[in-house]
Backbone as CSV, one residue per row, in Angstrom:
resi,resn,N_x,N_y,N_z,CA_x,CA_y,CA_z,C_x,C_y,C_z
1,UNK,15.275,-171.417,28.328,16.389,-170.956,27.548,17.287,-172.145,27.225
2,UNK,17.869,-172.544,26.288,18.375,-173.339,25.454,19.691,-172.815,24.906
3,UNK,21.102,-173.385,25.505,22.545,-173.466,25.319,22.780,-174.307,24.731
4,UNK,23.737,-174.124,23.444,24.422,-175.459,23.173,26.118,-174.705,23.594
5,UNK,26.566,-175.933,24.263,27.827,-176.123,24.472,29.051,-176.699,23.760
6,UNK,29.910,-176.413,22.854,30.859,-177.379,22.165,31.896,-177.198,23.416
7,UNK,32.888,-178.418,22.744,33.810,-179.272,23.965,33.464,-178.897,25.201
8,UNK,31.940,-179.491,25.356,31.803,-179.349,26.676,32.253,-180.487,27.697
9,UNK,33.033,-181.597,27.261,33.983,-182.355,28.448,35.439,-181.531,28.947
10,UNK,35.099,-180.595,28.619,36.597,-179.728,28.561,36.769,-179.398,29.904
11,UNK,37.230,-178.379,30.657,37.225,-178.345,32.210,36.760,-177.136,32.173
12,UNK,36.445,-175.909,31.340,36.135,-175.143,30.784,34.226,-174.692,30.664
13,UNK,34.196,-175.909,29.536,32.767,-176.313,29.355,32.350,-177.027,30.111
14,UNK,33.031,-177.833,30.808,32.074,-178.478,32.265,31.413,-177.809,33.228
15,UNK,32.403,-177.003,33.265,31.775,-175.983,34.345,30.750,-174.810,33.806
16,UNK,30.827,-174.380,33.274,30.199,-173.786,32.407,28.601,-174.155,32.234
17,UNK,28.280,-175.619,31.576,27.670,-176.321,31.512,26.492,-176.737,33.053
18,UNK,27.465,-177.163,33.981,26.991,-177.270,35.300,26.480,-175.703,35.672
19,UNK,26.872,-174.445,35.455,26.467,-173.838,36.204,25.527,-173.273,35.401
20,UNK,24.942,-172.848,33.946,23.648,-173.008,33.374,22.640,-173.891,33.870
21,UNK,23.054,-175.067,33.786,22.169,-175.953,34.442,21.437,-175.614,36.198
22,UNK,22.126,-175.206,36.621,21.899,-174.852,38.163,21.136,-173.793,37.672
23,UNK,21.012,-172.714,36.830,20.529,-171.776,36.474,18.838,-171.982,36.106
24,UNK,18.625,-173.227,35.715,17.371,-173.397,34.705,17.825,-173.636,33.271
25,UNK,18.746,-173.430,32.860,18.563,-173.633,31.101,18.945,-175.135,30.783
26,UNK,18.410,-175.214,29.636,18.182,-176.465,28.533,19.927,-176.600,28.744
27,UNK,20.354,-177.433,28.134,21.941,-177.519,28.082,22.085,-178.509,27.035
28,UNK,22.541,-178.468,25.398,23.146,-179.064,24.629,24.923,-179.263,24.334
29,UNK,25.182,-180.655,25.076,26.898,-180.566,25.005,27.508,-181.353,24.148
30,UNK,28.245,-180.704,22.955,28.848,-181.609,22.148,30.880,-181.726,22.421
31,UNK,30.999,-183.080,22.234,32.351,-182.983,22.670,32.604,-184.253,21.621
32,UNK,34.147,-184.039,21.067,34.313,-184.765,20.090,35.905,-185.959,20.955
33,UNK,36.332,-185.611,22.465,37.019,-185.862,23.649,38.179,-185.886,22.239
34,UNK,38.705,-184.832,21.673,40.270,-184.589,21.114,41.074,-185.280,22.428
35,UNK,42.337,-186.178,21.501,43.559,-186.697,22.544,44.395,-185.359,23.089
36,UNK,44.118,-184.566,23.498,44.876,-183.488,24.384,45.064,-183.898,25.718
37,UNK,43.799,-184.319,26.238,44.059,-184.778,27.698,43.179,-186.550,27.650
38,UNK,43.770,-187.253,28.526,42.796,-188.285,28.826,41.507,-188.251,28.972
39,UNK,40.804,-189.367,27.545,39.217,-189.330,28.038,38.720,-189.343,29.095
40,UNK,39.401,-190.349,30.236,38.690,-190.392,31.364,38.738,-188.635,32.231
41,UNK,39.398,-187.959,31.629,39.430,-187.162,32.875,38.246,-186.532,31.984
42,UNK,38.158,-185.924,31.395,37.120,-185.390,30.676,35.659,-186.475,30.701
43,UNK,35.708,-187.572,31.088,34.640,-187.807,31.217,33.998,-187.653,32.289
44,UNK,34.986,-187.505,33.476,34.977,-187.074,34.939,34.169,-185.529,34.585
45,UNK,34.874,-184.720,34.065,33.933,-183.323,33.665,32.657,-183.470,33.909
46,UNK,32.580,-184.679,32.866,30.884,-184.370,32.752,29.530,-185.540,33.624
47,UNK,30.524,-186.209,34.622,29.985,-186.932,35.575,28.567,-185.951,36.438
48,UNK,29.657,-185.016,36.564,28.340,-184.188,37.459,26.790,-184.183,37.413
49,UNK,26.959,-183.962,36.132,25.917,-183.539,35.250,25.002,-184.196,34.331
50,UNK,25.832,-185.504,33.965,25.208,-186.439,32.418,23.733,-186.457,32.934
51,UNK,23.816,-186.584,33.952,22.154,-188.007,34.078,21.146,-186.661,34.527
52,UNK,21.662,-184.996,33.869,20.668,-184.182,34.459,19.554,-184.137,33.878
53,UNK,18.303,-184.114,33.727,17.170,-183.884,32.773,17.119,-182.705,31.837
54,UNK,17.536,-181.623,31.719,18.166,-180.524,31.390,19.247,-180.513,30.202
55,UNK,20.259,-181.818,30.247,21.012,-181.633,29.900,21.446,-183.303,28.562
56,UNK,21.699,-182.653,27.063,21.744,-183.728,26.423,23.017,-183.756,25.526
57,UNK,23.824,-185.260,25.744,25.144,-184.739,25.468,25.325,-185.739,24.071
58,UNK,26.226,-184.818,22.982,26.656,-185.556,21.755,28.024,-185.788,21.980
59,UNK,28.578,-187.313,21.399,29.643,-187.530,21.571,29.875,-187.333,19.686
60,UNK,30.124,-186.295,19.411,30.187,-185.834,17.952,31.497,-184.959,17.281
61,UNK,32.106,-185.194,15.778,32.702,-184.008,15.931,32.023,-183.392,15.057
62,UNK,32.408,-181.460,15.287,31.423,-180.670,14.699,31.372,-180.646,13.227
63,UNK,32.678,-180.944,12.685,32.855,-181.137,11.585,32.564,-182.363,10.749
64,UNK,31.834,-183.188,11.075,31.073,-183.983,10.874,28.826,-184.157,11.221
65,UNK,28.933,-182.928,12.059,27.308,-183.055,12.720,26.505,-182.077,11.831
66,UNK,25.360,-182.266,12.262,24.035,-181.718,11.186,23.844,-180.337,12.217
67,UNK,25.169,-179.672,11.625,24.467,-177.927,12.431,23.447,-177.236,11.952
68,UNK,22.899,-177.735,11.565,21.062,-176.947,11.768,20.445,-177.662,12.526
69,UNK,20.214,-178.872,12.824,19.778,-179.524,13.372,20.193,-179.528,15.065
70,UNK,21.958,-179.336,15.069,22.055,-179.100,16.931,21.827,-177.796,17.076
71,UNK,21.412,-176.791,16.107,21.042,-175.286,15.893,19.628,-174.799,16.834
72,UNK,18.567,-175.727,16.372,17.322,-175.558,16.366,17.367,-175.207,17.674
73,UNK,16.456,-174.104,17.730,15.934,-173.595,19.409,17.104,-173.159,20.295
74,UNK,18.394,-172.783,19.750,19.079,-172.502,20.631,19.031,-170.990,20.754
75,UNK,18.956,-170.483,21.880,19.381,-169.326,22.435,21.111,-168.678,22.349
76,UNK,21.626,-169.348,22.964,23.100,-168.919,22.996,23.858,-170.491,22.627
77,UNK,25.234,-170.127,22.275,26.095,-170.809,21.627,27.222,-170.465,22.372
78,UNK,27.816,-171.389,23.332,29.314,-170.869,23.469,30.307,-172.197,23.133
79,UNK,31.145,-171.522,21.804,31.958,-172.231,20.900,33.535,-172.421,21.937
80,UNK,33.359,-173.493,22.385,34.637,-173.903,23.000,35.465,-175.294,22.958
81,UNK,34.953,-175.114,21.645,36.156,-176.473,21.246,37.070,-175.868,20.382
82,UNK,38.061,-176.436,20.406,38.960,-176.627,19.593,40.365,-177.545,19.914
83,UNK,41.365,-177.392,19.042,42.771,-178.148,18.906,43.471,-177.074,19.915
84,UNK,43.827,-177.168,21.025,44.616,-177.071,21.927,46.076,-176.728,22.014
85,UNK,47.028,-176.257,22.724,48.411,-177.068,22.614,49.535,-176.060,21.593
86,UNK,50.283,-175.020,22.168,51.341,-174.457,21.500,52.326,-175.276,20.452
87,UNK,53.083,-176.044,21.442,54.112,-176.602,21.056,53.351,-178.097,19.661
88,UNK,52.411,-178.815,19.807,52.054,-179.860,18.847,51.354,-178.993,17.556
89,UNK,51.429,-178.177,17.862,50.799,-176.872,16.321,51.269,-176.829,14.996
90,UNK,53.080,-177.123,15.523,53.910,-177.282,14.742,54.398,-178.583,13.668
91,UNK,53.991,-178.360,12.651,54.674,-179.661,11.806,52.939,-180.610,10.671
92,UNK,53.244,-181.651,11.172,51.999,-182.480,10.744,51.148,-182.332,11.204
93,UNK,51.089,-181.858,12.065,49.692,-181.909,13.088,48.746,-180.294,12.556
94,UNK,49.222,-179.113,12.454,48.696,-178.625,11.756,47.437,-178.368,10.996
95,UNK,46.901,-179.717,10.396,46.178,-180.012,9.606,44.847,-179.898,10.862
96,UNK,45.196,-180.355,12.218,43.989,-180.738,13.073,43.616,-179.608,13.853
97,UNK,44.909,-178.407,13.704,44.636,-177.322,13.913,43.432,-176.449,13.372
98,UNK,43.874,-176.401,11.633,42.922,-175.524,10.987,41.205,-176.284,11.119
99,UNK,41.356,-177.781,10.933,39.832,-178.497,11.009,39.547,-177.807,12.390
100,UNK,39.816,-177.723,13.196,39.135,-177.639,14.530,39.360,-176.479,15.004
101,UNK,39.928,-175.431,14.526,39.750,-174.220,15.377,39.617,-173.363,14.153
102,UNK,39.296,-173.345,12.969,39.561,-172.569,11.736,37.584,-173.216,11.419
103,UNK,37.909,-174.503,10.521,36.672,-174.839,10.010,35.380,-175.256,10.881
104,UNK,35.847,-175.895,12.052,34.796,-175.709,12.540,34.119,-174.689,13.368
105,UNK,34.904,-173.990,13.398,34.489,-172.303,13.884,33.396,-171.440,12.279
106,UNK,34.141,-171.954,11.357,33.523,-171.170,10.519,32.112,-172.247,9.665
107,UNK,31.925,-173.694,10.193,30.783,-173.788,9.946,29.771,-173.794,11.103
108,UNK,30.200,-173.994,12.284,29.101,-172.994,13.403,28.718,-171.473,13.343
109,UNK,29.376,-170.909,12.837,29.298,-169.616,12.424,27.880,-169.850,10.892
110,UNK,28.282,-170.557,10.089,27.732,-170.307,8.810,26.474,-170.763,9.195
111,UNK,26.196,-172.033,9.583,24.729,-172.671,10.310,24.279,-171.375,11.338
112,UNK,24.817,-170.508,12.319,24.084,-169.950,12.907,23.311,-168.332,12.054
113,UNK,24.047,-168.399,10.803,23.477,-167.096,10.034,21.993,-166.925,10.448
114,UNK,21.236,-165.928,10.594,20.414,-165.747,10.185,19.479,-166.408,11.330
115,UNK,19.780,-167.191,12.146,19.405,-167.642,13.712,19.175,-166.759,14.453
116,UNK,17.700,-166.439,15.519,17.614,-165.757,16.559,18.053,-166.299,17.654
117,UNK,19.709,-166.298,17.376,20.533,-166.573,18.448,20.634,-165.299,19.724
118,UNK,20.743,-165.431,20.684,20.578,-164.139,21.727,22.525,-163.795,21.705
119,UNK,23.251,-164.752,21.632,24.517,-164.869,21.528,25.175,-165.590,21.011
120,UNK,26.547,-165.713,20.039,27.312,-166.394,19.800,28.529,-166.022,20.930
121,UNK,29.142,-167.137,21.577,30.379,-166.819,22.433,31.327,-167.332,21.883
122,UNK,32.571,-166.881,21.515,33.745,-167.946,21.049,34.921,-167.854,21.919
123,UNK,35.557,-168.917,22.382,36.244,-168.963,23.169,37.875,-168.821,23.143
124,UNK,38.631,-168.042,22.904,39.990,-167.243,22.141,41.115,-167.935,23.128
125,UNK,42.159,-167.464,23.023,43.647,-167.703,23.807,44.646,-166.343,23.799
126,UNK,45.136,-166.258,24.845,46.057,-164.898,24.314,47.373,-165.601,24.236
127,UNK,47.472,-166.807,23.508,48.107,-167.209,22.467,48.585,-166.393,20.834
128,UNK,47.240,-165.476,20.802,46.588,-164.660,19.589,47.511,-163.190,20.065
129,UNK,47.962,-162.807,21.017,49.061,-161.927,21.489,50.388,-162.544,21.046
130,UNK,51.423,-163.390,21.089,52.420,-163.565,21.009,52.944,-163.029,21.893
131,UNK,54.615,-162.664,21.629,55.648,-162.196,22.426,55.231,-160.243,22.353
132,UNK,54.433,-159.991,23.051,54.295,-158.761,23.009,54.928,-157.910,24.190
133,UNK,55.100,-156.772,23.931,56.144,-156.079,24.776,55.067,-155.172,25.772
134,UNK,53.557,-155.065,25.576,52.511,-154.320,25.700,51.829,-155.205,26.661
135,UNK,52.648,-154.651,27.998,52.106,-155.582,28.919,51.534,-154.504,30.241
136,UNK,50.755,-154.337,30.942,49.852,-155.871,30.820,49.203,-155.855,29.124
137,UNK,48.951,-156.883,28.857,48.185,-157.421,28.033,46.561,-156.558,27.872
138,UNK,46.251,-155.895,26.874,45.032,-155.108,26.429,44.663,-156.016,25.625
139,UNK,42.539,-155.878,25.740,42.245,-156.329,24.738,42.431,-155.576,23.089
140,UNK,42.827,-154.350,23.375,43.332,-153.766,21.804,44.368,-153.818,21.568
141,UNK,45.275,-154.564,22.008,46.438,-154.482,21.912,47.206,-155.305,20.650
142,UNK,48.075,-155.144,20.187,48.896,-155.863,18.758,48.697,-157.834,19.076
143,UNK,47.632,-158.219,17.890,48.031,-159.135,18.047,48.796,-159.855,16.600
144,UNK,49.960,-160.861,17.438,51.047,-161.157,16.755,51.161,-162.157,17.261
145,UNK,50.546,-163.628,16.698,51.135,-164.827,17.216,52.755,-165.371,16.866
146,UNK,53.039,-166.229,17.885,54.233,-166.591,17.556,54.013,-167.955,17.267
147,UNK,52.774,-168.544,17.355,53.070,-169.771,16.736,51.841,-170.424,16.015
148,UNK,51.801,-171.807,15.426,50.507,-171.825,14.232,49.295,-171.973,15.060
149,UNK,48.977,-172.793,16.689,48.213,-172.758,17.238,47.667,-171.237,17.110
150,UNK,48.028,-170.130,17.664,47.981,-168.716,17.744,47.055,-168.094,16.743
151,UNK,47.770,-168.510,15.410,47.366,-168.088,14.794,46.196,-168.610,14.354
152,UNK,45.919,-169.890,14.497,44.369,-170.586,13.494,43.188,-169.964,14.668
153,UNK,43.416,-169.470,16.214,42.681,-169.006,17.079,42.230,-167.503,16.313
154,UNK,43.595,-166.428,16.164,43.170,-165.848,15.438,42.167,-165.380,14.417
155,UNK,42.617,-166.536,13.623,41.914,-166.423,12.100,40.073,-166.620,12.231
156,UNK,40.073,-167.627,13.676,38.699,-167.709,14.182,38.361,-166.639,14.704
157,UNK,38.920,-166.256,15.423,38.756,-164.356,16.017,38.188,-163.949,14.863
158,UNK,39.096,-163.568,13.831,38.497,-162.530,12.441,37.321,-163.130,11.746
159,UNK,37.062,-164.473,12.017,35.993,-164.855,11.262,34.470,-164.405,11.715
160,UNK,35.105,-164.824,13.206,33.766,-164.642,14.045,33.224,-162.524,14.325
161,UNK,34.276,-162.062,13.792,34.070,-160.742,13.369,33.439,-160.417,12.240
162,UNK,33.859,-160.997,11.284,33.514,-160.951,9.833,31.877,-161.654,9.977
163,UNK,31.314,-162.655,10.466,30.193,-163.112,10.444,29.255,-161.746,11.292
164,UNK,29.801,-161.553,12.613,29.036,-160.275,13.376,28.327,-159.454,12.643
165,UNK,29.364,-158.816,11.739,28.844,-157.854,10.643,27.966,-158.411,9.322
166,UNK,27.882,-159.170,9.743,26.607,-160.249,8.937,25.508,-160.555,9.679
167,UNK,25.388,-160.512,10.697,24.168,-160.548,11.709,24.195,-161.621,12.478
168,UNK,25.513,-162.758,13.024,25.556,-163.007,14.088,26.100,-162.719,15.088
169,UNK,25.037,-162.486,16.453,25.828,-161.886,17.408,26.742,-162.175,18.123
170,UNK,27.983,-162.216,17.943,29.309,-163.112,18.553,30.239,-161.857,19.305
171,UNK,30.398,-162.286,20.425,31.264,-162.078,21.072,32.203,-163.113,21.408
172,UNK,33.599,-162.500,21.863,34.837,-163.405,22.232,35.494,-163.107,23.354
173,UNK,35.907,-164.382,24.378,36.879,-164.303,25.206,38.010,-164.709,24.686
174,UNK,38.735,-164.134,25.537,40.329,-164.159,25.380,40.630,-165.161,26.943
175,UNK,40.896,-166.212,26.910,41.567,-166.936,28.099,43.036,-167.144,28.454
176,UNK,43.241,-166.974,29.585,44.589,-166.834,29.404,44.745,-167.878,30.885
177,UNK,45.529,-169.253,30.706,46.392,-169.735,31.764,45.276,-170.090,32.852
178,UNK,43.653,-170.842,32.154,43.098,-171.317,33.005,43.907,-172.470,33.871
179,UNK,43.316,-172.112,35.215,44.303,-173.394,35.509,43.881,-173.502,37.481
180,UNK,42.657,-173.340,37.339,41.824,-173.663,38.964,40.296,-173.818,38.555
181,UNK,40.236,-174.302,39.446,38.081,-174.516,39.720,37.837,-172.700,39.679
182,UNK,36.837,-172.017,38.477,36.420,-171.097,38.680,37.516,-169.729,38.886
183,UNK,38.828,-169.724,38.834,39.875,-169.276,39.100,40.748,-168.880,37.893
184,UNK,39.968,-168.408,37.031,40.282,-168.006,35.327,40.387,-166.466,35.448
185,UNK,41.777,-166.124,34.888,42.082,-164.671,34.413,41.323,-164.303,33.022
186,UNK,40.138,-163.579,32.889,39.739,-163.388,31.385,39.314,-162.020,31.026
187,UNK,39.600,-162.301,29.682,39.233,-160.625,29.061,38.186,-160.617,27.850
188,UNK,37.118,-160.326,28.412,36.358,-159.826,27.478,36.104,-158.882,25.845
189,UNK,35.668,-159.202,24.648,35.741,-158.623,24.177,34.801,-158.848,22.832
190,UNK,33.793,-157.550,22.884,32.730,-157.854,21.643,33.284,-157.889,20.611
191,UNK,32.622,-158.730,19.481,33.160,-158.118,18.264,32.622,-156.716,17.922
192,UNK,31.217,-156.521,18.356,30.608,-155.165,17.706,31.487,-153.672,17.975
């Protein structure tokens, strides 16, 4: 079985990554190391793992790579890159928002059309909630970002819906406030 991983130097996709691998599967990891956090720590991520036989890593961004080509033979897809970060969402930066959590969501999506993918996974924020009064927090619950990060997660949400009903199979997490080894609050949720 054959995974490709995006931002898999992430702390997220590292782990992730490592524990497929422990599993038996193929492991394809692309990471483009966005300045959110220090390369080195993210390269630490993927120390574990680089030199596994199993496992082959692109230092690429997606919006630049030949997605048919990191396509081929994959089984599942879990889409976990993107532009990061509430507060830098705002202003100029913007622009690195929509490339990376808008377009390159929607050309992994477009390359996987029509792929006997077993899964698309995309990886959300309940950022995509805002200031909601509907707490605890439901996955049906009003979403209303309060800020542009929020929203370009969103807009990947609806895309990766809009493709479903086109015949890729995508499902989405909602992450909220990772922030331990394996120690993630998450909420599941198909598009179907």
């Amino acid at each position: 079985m054959k995974s490709l991983i995006t931002g898999v130097a992430g702390f997220i996709g590292s782990h992730l990554a490592e524990r497929l691998l422990g599993a038996g599967h193929e492991v394809t990891g692309i990471d483009n190391f966005l300045d959110n956090y220090p390369r080195p720590f993210k390269e630490k991520n993927l120390a574990a793992f680089s030199c596994h036989d199993k496992f082959k890593f692109l230092n690429q961004d997606l919006l630049q790579s030949d997605l048919a080509k990191l396509l081929r033979d994959v089984s599942y897809v879990f889409h976990l890159a993107g532009q990061p970060g509430v507060r830098s969402s705002w202003g100029r930066e913007f622009t690195r928002y929509t490339e990376n959590n808008i377009m390159a969501t929607q050309l992994l999506l477009e390359a996987s059309k029509g792929l006997p993918l077993a899964k698309f996974v995309y990886a959300s924020t309940s950022s995509v909630y805002g200031d909601t009064d509907d707490l605890p927090m439901r996955e049906e619950g009003l979403t209303r970002p309060v800020s542009p990060y929020g929203a370009t997660k969103l807009a990947a949400e609806h895309l990766c819906h809009l493709y479903c009903l086109r015949s890729a199979p995508a499902a989405g997490h909602v992450l909220s406030s990772v922030y331990a080894r394996l120690a993630t609050r998450r909420r599941s949720a198909p598009f179907r």
